[in-house]
N, C-alpha and C positions, 0 to 999 in steps of 0.2 A: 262812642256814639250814645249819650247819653238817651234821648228818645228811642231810639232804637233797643236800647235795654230796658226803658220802659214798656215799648209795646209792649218785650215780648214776657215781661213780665204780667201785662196785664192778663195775658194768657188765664182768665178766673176758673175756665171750663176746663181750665187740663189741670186736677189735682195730682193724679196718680192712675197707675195703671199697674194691674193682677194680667200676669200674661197666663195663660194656660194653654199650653202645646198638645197638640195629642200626640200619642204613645206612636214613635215610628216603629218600623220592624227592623231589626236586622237586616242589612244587605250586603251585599259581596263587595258594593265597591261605597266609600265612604268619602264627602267631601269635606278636607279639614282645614281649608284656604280659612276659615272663619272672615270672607268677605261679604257674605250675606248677613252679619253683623256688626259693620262697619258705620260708623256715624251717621257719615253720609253716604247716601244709595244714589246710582244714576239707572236706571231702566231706557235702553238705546232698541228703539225699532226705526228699521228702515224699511217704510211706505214705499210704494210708486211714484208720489210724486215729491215727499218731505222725507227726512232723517225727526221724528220723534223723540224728543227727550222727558223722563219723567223725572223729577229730582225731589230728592230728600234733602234737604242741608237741615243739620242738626243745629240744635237751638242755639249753640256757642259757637257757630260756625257764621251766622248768620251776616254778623258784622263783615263779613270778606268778601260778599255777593251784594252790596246793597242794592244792586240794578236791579234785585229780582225781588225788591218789594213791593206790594202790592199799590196801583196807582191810589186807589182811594185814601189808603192810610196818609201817602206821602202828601197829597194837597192837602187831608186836614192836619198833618203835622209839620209840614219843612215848609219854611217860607217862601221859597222859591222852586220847586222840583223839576231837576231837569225830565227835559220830555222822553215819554218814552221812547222814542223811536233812536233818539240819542244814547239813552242809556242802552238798549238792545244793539243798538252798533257797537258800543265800546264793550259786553259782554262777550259780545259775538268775535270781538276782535284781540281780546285780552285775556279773560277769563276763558271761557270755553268753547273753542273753536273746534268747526265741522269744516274738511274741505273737500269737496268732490273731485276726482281724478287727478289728484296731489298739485290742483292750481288753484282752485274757482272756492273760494272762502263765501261760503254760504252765510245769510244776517238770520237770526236769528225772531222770532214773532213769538210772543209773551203771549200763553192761552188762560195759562191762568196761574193764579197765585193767593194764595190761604194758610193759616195754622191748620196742622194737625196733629195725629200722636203717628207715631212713624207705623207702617205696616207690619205687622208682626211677622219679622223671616226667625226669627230665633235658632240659631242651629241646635237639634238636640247634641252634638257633638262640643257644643262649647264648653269650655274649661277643659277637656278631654288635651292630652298631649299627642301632638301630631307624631309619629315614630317615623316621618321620616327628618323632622328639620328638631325634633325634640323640644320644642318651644310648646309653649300653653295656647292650646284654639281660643280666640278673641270670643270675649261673651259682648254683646249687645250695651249699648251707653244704658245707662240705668233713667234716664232721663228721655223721657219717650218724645219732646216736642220735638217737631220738625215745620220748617215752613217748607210744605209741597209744593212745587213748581211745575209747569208743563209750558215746555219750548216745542214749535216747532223749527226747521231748517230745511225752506223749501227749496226744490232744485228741478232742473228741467229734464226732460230726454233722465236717458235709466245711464249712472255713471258708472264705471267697471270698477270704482274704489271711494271708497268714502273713508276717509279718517277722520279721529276723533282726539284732540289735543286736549287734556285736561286743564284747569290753572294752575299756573306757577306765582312763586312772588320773585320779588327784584331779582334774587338770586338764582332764579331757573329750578326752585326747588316746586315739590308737591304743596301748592294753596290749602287743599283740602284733601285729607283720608277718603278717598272714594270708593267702597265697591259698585260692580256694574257688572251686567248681564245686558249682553244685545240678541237680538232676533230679528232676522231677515223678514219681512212680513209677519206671517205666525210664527216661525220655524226658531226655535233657540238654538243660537249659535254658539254659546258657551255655557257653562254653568257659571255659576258667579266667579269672579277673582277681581282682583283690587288694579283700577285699574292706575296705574302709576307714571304712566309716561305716555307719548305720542302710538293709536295704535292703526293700523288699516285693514279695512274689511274688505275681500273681494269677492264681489257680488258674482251671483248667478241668478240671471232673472228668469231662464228656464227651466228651474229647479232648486226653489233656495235651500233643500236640506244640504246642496254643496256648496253654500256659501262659506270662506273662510277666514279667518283672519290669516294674515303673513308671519302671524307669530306665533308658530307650533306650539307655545304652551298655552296658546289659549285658542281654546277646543273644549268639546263638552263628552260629556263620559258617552251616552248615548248615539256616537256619530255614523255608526256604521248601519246602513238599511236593510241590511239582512242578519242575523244570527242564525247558530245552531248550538243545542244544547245536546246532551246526550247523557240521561240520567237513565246509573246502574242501580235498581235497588234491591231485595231482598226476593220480592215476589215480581217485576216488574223490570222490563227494558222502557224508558220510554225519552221517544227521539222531541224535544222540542223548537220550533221554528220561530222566531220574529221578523216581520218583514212589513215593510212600509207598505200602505196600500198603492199607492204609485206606481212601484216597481212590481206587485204582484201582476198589475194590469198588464205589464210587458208578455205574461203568460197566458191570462185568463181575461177573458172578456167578460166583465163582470156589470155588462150595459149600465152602466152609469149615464150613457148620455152628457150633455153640457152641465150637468148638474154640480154647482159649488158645493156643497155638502154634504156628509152621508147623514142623510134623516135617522130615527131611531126607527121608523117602519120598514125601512131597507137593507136596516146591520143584516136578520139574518138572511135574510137571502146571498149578501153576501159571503156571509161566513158557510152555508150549505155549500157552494164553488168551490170555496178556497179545499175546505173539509174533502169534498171529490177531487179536487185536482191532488193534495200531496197525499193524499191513499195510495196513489203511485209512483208518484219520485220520491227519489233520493232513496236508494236502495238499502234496509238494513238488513244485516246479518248477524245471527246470533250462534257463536260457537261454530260457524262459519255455516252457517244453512240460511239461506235467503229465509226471511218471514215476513209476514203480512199483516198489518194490525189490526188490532183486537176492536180499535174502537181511534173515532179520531174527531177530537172535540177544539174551537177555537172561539178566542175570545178577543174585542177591541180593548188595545191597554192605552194607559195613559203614562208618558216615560217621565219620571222627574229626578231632579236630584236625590229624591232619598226613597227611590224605590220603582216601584212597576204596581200601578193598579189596576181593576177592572176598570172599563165603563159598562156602568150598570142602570146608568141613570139616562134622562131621556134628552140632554144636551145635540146639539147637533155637532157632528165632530166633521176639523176641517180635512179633507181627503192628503192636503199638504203634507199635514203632520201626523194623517190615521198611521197607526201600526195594529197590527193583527200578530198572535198567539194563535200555532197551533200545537195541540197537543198529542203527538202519537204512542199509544199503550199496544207493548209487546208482554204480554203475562209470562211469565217463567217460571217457573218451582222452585229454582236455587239460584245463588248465584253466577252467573256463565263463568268459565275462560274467558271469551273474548266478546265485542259486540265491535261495529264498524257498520257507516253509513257514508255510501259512495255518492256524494253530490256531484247533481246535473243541471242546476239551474244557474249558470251565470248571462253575465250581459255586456254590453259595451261598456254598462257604468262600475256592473260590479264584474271584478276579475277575481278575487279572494274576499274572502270572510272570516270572522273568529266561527271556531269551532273547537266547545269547552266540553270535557271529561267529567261527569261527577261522579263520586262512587261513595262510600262510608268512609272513603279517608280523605277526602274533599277536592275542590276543582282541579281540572289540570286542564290548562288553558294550550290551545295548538291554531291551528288552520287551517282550510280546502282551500284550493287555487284553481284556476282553470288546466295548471299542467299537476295539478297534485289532489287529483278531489277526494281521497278515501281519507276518511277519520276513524283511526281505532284504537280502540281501549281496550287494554289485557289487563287480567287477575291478578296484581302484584300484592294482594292481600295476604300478610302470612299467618297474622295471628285472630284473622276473621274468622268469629262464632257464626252461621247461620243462625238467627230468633228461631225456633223450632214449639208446639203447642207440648207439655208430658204431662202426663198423669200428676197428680198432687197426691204421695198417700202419706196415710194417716201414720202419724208416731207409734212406736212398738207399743208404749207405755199406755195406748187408748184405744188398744183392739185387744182379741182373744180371737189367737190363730188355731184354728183344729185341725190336727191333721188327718184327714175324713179319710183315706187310702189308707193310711198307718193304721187308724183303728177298725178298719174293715177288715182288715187283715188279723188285726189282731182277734177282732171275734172270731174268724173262720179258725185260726189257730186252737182258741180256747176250745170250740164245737168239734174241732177233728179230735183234738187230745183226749176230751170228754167220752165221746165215741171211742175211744181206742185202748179206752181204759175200759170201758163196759162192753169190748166185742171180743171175741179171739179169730185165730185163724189168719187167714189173708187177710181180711178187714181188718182187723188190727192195724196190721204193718201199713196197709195201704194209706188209713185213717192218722198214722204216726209219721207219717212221709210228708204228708198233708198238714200236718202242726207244725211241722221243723222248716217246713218250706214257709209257710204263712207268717212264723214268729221272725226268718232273715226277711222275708221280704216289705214286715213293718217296720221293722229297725232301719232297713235301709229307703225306701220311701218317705219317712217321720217330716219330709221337707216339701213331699210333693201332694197334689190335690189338696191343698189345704182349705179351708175354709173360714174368713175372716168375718168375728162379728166385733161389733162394737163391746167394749167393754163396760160392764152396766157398772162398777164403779167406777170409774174415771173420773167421773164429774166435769163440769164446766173446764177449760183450759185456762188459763192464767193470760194477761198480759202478752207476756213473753211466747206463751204458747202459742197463743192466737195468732200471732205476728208473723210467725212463719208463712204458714198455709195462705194467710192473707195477700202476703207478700208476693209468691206462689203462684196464685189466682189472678195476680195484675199482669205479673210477665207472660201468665200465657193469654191474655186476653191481646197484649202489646202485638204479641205476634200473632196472633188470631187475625187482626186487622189491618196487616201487611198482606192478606190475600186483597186482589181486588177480583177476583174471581166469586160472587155471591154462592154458589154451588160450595167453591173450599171454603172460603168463609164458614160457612154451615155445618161444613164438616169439623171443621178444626175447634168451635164452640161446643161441638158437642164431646170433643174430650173432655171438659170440667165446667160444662154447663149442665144442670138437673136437666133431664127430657120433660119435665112438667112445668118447668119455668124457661125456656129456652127463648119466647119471644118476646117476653115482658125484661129480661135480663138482658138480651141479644140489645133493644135497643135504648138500655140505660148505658150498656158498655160503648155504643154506636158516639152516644151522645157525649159521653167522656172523650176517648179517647181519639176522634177526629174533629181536632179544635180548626172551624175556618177565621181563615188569617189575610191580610192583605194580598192583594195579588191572585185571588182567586183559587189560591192551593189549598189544600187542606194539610194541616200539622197534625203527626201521629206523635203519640208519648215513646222517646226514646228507653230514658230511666226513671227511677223511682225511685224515692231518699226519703226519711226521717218519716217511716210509717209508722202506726200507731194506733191500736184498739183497746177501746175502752167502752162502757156501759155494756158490760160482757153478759149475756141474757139466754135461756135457752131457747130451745126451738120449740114452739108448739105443738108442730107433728113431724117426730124425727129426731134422731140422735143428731145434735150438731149443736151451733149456735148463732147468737145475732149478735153483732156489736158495732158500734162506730167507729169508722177509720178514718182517719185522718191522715194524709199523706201528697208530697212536691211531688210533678214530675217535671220532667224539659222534654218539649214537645218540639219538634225540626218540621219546615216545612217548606219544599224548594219547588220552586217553578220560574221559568222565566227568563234562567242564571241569578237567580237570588236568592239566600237564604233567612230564613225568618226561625230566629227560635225564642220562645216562649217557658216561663213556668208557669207553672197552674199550682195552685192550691185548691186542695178536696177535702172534704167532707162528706161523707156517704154514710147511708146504713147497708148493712151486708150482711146476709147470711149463710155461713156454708154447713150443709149437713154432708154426715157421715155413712158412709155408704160404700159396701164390698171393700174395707181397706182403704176409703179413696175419700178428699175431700171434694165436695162439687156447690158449684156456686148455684146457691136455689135461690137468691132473692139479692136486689139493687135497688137502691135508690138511691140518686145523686142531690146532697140537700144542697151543698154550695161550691161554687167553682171559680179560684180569683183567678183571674191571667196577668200575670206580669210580665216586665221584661227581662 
């Protein structure tokens, strides 16, 4: 079709295109179909009263759909164009068939038809090798045209199935590479996957989150209206809940009235119910003692393929598809034995749920049922460190230890001997008792009451030197901020925080190490690698010194059943002086902080 590669050649506005993704997070479950990279895209919603089609055909594709060219082009270019409503019949009958309750072949209506550059799905996973089929994840045609199309497929009364027949050519083969994601009115019913052959949707007009397809592998990761999480950490139990607002409503009367939407002035009032109603279901146990929580916060997320976000923003969200986050904190000192939560809430719709494990050695996925509701998790940890805050002391080689009892002794010695030589009698012997006693008991003391000052030669520390203590200073800060208790907090900074710099330090350390991430968690710095100080300086006032560090860490941070981890790159200035044997962080400033992935 010689015109036809010219239009789409004429294309002058599409030179090229810079795609620029933003940075996804890490998450638990990853989709590596690479069909949201496929040439051509189909976007299938089924309306109330139409089947919606949005289509991409990619720019070499185009030639296989001519029906779907725009009318204006065709009258000032083809001499004769068949009419639309002809060419939309044989589309409809050839190319891309809908048909309701596996009879009634729906015609298709032409909304509209344009160039554009295709929408940017780009998977960050592309090129990535899928581990289960071992194949290379499909990257995106490099060639962005597409002519966009929008079909409707209208139909009467609500049909209990709607299928969607892709094109074939003579041969019954795949016309065109399709991926496709459909959605029951708002509700997504799948994540994307390619769609390859003849498929059927069965509708649920009283509730489209249970609308399904009859072909078990297409299904979307997010299908279940309830979750429970159960995260084990360090200073912290804490039980997490997702649940469609829908189904909360089965519990809570959350007077919404007829209202389609949840306004952004009525989230919280919503979220204040939710927060009181699971303060007391779902019973947790810690080390097998019922407890009660510390604190219980919830958030509206938004579910997608590549992760869990807030809604933070002033969007009106549909009640269909709201889901609710909440968050229950059990404080703990260590890590338990055991923790277990006895779920009470099911319904006619839900009878079981996932219900995931997490701990330092990662998910462990199970389930509550209506005859099986207790979820629990035991310590199988063997070679778990608890993070714990210790002293930082100073190297032999940069104090001067006195042994203050050893030499007290020793003068009382010298003083009786003295005496005992210049007296007779009884004072003598008594005063000679008194020396032989005072000389064992410095010799053997020489280790106790000591007294440590800083070594006034020493000098500045080296490189190397400084590396330690600094090093030192970060892990106990790491674990410092695993309390979420602000009282232990405060206590555990004041191990190897100066008391004269404690709030100006408290929240440079704050700001480092609780990086917010996607999803509304916050990430704490795990490890720490490739440190590093330099521009080594003394201290002003005070044995110690100042110098720049530079140093990675990997920051984890889980909420939701997802995990997000992060590097950071630092640059700080630091200084720690020296003081009773000990090093202590008297000063911070954080000059630069890269996050990567």
């Amino acid at each position: 079709m010689p015109r036809l590669m010219r239009w789409v050649l004429s294309f002058g506005w599409i030179v090229g295109l810079v795609v620029f993704a933003p940075a996804p997070g890490h998450a638990d479950w990853i989709n590596l179909s690479g069909a949201e990279t496929s040439p051509n895209i189909a976007e299938i919603t089924v309306l109330d009263d139409r089947v919606r089609i949005a289509l991409e055909v990619y720019v070499d594709d185009i030639s296989k759909v001519p029906e779907l060219l725009p009318q204006d082009w065709l009258e000032e270019n083809a001499t004769a164009p068949e009419p639309l409503h002809a060419r939309m019949r044989t589309f409809s009958e050839e190319k891309f068939q809908v048909v309701a309750d596996g009879s009634e072949r729906l015609t298709a209506e032409l909304r509209l038809s344009e160039p554009r550059l295709r929408k940017d799905r780009a998977s960050p996973f592309a090129g990535m090798i899928n581990p289960v089929t071992r194949q290379k994840t499909p990257e995106p045609p490099g060639d962005k045209r597409v002519l966009y199309v929008e079909l409707d497929y209208l139909f009467d009364g609500k049909p209990e199935t709607i299928s969607v027949i892709p094109p074939t050519d003579a041969d019954d083969r795949g016309l065109l590479a399709i991926g496709f994601i459909a959605y029951h009115k708002s509700v997504p019913v799948i994540d994307f996957r390619y769609l390859t052959g003849p498929v059927t949707l069965k509708l649920d007009w009283d509730d489209p989150w249970y609308s399904v397809f009859d072909n078990p592998n297409l299904k979307r990761h997010h299908r279940w209206p309830m979750l429970s999480f159960l995260y084990i950490e360090p200073r912290e139990v804490r039980h997490e809940i997702v649940v469609r607002l829908r189904d909360l409503e089965d519990w809570v009367n959350l007077d919404r009235g007829a209202r389609r939407s949840v306004e952004p002035d009525g989230r919280e009032e919503i979220k204040q119910k939710a927060n009181h109603f699971f303060r007391s279901r779902n019973q947790v146990e810690i080390d097998g003692v019922e407890v009660v929580p510390r604190s219980v916060k919830s958030e509206f997320l938004d579910l997608s393929m590549t992760g869990v976000q807030v809604i933070d923003d002033e969007r009106e969200i549909d009640p269909t598809t709201a889901v609710l986050g909440i968050s229950l904190s059990y404080p703990v000192d260590h890590l338990p034995r055991t923790a277990s939560t006895k779920w009470d809430l099911f319904s006619d719709r839900i009878q079981r749920l996932p219900a995931t494990s997490i701990d330092p050695a990662g998910p462990f996925p199970s389930e509550v049922s209506i005859t099986d509701p207790v979820h629990t998790w035991t310590n199988h940890l063997l070679r778990y460190e608890d993070p714990r805050v210790a002293a930082v002391p100073v190297s032999g080689d940069r104090t001067l230890r006195l042994p203050m009892l050893s030499l007290g002794l020793g003068v009382l010695a010298f003083g009786a001997g003295l005496f005992a030589v210049r007296t007779q009698g009884r004072r003598r012997k008594t005063a000679g008792i008194i020396a032989v006693v005072a000389i064992f008991g410095a010799a053997l003391s020489k280790d106790e009451g000591q007294l440590t000052l800083a070594n006034p030669v020493s000098g500045l520390p080296n490189q190397t030197e400084a590396s330690d203590p600094m090093l030192a200073v970060l892990a106990n800060a790491n674990a410092a901020f695993l309390e979420v208790d602000d009282l232990q907090l405060t206590a555990e900074l004041s191990k190897f925080v100066h008391p004269d710099a404690t709030g100006s330090v408290a929240a440079e350390l704050e700001r480092a190490i609780k990086i917010k991430i996607a999803g509304g968690t916050t990430a704490r710095v795990e490890t720490i690698k490739d440190l590093s100080v330099s521009e080594i300086l003394p201290l002003a006032n005070g044995s110690g010194f100042s110098g720049l560090v530079e140093w990675t860490a990997r920051a984890r941070g889980q909420h939701w059943g997802h995990t997000h981890l992060r590097d950071i790159a630092y640059r700080a200035r630091a200084d720690l002086i020296e003081q009773d044997g000990m090093w202590w962080l008297s000063g911070l400033t954080v000059l630069e902080m890269d996050i990567t992935q």
